[in-house]
mmCIF file of the C-alpha atoms, coordinates in Angstrom:
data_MODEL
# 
_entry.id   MODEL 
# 
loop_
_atom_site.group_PDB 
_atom_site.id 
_atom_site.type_symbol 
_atom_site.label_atom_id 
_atom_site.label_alt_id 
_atom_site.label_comp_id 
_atom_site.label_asym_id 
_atom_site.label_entity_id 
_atom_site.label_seq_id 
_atom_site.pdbx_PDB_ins_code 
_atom_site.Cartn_x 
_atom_site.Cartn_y 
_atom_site.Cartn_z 
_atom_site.occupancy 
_atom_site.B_iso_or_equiv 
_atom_site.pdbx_formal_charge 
_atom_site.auth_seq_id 
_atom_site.auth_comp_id 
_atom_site.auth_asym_id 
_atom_site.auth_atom_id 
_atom_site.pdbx_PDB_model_num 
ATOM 1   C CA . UNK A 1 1   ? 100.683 97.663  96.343  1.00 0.00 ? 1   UNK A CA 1 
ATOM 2   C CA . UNK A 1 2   ? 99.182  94.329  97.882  1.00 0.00 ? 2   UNK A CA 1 
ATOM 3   C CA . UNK A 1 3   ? 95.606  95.357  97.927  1.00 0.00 ? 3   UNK A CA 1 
ATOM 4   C CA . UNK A 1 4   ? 92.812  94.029  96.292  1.00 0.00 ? 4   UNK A CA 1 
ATOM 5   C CA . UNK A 1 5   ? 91.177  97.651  94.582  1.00 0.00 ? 5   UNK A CA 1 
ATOM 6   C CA . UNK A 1 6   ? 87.614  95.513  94.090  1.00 0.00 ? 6   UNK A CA 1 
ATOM 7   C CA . UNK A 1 7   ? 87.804  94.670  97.794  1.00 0.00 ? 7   UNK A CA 1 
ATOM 8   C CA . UNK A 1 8   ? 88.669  98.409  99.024  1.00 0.00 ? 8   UNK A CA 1 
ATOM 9   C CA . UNK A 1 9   ? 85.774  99.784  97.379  1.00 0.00 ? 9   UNK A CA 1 
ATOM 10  C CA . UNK A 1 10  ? 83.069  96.800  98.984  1.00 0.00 ? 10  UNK A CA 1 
ATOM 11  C CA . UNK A 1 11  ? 84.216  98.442  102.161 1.00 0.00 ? 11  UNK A CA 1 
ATOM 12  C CA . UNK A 1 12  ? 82.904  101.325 101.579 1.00 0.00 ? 12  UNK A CA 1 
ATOM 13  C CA . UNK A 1 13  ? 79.103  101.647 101.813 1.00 0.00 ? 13  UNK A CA 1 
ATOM 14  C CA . UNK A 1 14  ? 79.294  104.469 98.910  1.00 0.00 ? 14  UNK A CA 1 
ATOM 15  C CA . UNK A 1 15  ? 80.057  101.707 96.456  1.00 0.00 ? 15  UNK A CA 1 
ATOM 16  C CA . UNK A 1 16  ? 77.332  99.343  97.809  1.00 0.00 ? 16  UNK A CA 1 
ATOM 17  C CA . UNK A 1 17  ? 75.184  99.266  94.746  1.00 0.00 ? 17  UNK A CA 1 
ATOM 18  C CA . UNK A 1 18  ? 77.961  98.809  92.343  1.00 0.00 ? 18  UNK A CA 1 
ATOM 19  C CA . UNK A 1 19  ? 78.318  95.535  90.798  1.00 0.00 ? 19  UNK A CA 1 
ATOM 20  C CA . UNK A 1 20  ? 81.165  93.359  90.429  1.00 0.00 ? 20  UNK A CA 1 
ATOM 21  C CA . UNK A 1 21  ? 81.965  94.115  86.684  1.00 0.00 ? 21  UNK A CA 1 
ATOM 22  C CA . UNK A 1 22  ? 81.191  98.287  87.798  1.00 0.00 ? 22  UNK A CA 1 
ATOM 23  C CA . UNK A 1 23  ? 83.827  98.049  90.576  1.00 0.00 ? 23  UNK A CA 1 
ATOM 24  C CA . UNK A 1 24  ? 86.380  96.130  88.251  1.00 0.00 ? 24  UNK A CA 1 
ATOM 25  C CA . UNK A 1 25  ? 86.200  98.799  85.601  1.00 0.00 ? 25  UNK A CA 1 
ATOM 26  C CA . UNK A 1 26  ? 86.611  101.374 88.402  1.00 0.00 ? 26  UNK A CA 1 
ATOM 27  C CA . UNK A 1 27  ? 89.206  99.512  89.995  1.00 0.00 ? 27  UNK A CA 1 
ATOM 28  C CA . UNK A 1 28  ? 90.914  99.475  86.587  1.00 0.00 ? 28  UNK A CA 1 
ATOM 29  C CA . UNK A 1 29  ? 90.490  103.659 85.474  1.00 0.00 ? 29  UNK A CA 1 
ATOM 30  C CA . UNK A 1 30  ? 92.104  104.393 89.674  1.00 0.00 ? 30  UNK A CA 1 
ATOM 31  C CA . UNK A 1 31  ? 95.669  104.853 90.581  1.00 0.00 ? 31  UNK A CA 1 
ATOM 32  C CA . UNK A 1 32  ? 97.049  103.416 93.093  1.00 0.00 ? 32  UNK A CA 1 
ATOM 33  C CA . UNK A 1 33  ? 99.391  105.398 95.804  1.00 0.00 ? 33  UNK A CA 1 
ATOM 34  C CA . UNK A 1 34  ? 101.730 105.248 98.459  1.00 0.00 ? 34  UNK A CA 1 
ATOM 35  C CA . UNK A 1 35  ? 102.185 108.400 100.962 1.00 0.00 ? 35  UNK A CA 1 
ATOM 36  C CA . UNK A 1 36  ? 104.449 109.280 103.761 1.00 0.00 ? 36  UNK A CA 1 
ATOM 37  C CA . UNK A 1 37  ? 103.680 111.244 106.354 1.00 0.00 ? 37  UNK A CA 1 
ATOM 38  C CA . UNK A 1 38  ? 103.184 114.566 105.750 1.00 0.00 ? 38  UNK A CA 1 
ATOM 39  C CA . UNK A 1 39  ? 102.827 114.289 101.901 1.00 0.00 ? 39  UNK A CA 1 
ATOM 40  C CA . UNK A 1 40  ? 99.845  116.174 100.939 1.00 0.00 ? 40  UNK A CA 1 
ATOM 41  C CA . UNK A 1 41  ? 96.769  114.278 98.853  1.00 0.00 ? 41  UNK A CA 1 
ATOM 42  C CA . UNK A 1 42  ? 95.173  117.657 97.801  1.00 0.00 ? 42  UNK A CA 1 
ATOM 43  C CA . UNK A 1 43  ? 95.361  121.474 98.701  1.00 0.00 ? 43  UNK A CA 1 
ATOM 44  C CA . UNK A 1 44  ? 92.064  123.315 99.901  1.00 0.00 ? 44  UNK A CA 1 
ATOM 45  C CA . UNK A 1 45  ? 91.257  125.737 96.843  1.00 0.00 ? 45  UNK A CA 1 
ATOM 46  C CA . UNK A 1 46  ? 92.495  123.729 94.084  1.00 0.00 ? 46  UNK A CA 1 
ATOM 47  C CA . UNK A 1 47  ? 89.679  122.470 91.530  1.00 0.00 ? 47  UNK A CA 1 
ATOM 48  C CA . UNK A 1 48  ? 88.687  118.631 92.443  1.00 0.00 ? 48  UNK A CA 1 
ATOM 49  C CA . UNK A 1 49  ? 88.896  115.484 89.855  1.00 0.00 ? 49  UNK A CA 1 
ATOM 50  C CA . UNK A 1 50  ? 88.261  112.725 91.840  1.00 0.00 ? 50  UNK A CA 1 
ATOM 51  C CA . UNK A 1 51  ? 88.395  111.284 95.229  1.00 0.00 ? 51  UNK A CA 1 
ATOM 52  C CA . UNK A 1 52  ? 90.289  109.225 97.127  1.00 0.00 ? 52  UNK A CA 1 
ATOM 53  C CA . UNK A 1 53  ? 89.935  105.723 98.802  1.00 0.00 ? 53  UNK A CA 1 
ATOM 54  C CA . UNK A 1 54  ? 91.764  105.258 102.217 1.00 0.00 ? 54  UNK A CA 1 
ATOM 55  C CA . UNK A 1 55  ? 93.140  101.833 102.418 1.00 0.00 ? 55  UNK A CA 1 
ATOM 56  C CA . UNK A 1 56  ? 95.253  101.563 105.435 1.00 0.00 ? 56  UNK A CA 1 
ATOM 57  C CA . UNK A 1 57  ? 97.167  104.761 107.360 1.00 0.00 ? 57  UNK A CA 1 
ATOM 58  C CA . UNK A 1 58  ? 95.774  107.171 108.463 1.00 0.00 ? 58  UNK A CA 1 
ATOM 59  C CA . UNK A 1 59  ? 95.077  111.108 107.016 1.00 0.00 ? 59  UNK A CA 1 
ATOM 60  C CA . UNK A 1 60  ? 94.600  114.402 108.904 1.00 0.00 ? 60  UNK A CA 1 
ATOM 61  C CA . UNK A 1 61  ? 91.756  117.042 107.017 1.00 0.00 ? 61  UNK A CA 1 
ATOM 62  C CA . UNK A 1 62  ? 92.607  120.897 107.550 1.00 0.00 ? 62  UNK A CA 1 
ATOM 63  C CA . UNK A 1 63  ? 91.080  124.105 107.709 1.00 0.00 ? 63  UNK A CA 1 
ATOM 64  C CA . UNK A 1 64  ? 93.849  126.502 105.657 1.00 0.00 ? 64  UNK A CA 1 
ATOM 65  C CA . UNK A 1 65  ? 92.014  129.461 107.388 1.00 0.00 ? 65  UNK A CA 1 
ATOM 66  C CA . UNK A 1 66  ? 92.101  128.423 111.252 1.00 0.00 ? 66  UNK A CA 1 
ATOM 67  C CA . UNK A 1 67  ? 93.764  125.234 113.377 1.00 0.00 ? 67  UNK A CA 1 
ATOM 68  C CA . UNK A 1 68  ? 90.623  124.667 114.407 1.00 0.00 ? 68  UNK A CA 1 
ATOM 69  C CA . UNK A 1 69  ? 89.431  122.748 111.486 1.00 0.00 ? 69  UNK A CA 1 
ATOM 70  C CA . UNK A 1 70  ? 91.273  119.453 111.969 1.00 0.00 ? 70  UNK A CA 1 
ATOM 71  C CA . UNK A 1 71  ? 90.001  116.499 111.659 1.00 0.00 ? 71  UNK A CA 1 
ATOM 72  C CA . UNK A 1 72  ? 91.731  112.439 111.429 1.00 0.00 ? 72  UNK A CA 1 
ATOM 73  C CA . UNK A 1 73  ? 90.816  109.980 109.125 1.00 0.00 ? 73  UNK A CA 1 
ATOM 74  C CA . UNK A 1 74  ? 91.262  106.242 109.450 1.00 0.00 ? 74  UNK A CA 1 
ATOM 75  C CA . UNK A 1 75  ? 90.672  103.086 106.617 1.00 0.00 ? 75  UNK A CA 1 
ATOM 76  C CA . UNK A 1 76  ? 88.698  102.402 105.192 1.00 0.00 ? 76  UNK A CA 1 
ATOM 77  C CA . UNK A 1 77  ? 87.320  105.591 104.029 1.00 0.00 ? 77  UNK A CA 1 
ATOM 78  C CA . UNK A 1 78  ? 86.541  107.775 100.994 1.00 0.00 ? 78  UNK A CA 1 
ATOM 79  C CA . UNK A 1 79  ? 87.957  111.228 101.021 1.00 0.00 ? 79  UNK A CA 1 
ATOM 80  C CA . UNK A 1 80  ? 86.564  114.278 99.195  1.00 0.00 ? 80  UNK A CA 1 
ATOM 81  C CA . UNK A 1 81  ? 83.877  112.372 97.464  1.00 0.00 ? 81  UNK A CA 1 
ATOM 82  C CA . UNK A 1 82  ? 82.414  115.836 95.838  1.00 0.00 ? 82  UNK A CA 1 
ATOM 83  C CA . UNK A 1 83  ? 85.045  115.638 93.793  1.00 0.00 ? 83  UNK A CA 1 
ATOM 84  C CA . UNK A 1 84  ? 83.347  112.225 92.072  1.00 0.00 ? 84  UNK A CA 1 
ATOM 85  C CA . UNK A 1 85  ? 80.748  114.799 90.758  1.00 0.00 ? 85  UNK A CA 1 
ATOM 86  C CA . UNK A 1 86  ? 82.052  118.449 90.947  1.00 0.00 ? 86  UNK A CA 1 
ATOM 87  C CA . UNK A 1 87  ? 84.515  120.394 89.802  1.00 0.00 ? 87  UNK A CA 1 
ATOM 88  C CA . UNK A 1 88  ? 84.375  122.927 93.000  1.00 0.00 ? 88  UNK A CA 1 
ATOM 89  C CA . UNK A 1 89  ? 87.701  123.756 94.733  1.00 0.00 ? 89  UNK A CA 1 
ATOM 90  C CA . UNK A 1 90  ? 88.239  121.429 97.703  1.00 0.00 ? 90  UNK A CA 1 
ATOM 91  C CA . UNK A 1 91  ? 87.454  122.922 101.275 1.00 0.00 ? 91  UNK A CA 1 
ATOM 92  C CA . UNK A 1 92  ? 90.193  121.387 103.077 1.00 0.00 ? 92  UNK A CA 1 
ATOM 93  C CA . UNK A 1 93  ? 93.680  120.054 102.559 1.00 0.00 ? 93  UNK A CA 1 
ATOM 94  C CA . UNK A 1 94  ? 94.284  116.516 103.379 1.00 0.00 ? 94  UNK A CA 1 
ATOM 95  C CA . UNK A 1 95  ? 97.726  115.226 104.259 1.00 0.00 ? 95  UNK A CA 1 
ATOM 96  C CA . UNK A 1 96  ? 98.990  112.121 105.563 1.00 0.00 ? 96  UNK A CA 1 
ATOM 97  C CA . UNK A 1 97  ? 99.685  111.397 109.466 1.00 0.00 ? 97  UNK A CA 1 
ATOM 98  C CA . UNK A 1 98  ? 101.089 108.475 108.770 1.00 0.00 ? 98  UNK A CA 1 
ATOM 99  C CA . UNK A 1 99  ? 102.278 106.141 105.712 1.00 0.00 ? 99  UNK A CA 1 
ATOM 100 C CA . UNK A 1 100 ? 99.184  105.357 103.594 1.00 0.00 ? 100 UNK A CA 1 
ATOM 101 C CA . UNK A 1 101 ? 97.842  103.226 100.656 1.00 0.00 ? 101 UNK A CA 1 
ATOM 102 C CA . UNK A 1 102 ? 95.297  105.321 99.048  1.00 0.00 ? 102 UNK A CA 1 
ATOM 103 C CA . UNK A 1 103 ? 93.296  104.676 95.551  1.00 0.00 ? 103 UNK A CA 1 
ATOM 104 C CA . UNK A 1 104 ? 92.764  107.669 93.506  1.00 0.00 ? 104 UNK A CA 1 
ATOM 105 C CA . UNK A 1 105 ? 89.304  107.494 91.726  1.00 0.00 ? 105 UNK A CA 1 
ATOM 106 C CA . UNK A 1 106 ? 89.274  109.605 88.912  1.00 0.00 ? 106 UNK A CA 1 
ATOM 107 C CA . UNK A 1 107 ? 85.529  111.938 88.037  1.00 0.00 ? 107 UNK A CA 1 
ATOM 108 C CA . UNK A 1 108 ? 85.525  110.613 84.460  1.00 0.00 ? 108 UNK A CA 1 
ATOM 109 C CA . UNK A 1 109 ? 85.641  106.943 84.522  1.00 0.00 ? 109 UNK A CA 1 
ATOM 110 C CA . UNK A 1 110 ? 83.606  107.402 87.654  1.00 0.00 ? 110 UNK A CA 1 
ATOM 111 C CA . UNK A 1 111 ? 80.556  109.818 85.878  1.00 0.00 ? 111 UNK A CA 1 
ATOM 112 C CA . UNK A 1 112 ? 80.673  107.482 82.792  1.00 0.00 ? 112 UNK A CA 1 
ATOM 113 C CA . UNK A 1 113 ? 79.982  104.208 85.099  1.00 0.00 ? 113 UNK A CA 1 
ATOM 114 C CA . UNK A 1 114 ? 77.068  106.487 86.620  1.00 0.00 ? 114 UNK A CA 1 
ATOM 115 C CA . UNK A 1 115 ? 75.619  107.448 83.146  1.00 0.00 ? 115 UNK A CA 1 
ATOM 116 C CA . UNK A 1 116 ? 75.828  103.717 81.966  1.00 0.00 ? 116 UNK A CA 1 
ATOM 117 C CA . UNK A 1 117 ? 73.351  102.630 84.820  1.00 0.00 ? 117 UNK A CA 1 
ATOM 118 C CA . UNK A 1 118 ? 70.872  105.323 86.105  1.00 0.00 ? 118 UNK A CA 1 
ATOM 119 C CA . UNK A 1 119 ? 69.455  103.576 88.861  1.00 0.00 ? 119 UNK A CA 1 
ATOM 120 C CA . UNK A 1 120 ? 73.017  103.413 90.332  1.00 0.00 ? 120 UNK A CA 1 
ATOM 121 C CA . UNK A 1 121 ? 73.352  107.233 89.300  1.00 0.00 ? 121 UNK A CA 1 
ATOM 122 C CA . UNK A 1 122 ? 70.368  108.048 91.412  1.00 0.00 ? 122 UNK A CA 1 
ATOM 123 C CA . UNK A 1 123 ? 72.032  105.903 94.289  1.00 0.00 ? 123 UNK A CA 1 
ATOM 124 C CA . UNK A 1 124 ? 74.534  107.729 94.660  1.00 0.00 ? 124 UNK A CA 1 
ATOM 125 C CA . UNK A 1 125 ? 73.247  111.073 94.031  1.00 0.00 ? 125 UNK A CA 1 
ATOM 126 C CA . UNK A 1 126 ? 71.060  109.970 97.276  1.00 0.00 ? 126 UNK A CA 1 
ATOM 127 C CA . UNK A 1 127 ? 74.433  109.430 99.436  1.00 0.00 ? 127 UNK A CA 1 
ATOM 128 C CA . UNK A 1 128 ? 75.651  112.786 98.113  1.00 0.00 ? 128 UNK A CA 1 
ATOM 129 C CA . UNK A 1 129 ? 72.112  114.502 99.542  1.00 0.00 ? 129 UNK A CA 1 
ATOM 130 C CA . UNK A 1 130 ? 72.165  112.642 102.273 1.00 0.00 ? 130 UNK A CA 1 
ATOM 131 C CA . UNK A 1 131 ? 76.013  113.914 102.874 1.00 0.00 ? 131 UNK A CA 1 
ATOM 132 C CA . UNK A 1 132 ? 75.435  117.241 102.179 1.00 0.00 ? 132 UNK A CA 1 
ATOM 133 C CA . UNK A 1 133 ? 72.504  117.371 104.368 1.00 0.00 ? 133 UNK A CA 1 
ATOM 134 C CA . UNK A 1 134 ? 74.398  116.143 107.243 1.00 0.00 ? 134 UNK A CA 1 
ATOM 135 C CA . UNK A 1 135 ? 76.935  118.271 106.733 1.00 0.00 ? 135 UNK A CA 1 
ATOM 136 C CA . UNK A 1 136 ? 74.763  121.296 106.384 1.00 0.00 ? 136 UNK A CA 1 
ATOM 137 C CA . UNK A 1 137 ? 72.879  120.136 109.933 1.00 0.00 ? 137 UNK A CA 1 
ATOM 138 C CA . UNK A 1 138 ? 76.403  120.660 111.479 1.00 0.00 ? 138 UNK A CA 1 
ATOM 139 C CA . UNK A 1 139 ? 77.398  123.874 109.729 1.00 0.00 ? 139 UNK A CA 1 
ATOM 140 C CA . UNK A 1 140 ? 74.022  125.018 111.072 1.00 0.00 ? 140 UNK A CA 1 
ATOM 141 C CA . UNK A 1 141 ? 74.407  124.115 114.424 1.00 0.00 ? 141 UNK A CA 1 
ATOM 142 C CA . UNK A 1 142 ? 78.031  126.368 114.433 1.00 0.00 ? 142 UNK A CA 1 
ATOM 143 C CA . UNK A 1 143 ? 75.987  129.230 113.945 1.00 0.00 ? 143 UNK A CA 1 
ATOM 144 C CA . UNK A 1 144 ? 75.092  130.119 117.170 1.00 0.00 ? 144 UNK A CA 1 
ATOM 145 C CA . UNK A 1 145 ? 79.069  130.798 118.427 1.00 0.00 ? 145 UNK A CA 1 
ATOM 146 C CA . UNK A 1 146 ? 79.507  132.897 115.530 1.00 0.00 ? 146 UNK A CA 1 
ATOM 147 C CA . UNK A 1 147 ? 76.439  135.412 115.783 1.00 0.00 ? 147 UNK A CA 1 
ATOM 148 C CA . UNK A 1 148 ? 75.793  138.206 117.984 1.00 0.00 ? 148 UNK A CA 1 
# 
């Protein structure tokens, strides 16, 4: 893989407040992956341990239920960042669209980094909110075409 792991985590504004020697030891604890199309990154209902970082290619997020949950992802990009801090099966099932370079970030080198420096800890538990929230805003707003 000809990526540098440090530098595909600084493009992601989740990692912001991580320093240098944080995103080296995280770089360090993640895996590395190459996909081809169609190869799935992780199955709606199965129990998350980690995310993902999206460093070039390009992923497609889907609804098991309906086709009408589908959504594309292009680099850079962190995918199923719950998974950093919960153990919750994933909503969706993510699959590649097209070859991809991916970082897998694993919860437990990932919690421990957070638990070393609480200021960062409450950082990020601020993007989570703030991700949630959004998220709830737009599950809210689907209401109205499901209700009678």
């Amino acid at each position: 893989m000809a990526f540098d792991e440090s530098g595909a985590f600084r493009a992601l504004d989740f990692f912001a407040d991580f320093d240098d020697e944080q995103l080296k030891l995280l770089a360090f604890a993640s895996e590395a992956l190459s996909v081809a199309p169609g190869d799935v990154i992780f199955e709606a209902g199965v129990a998350a341990n980690g995310a993902y970082v999206l460093v070039s290619g390009q992923l497609e997020a889907r609804e098991t239920q309906t086709d009408s949950g589908r959504f594309i992802i292009d680099p850079p990009a962190l995918v199923g960042e719950m998974g950093l801090m919960l153990t919750r099966p994933r909503a969706e099932t993510v699959v590649a669209r097209r070859s991809s370079e991916l970082l897998f970030v694993p919860r437990e080198p990932f919690l421990k980094i957070l638990r070393s420096d609480p200021p960062l800890a409450e950082s990020v538990a601020a993007i989570l909110r703030h991700d949630l929230v959004n998220y709830l805003d737009r599950v809210t707003g689907l209401a109205s075409r499901f209700t009678r």
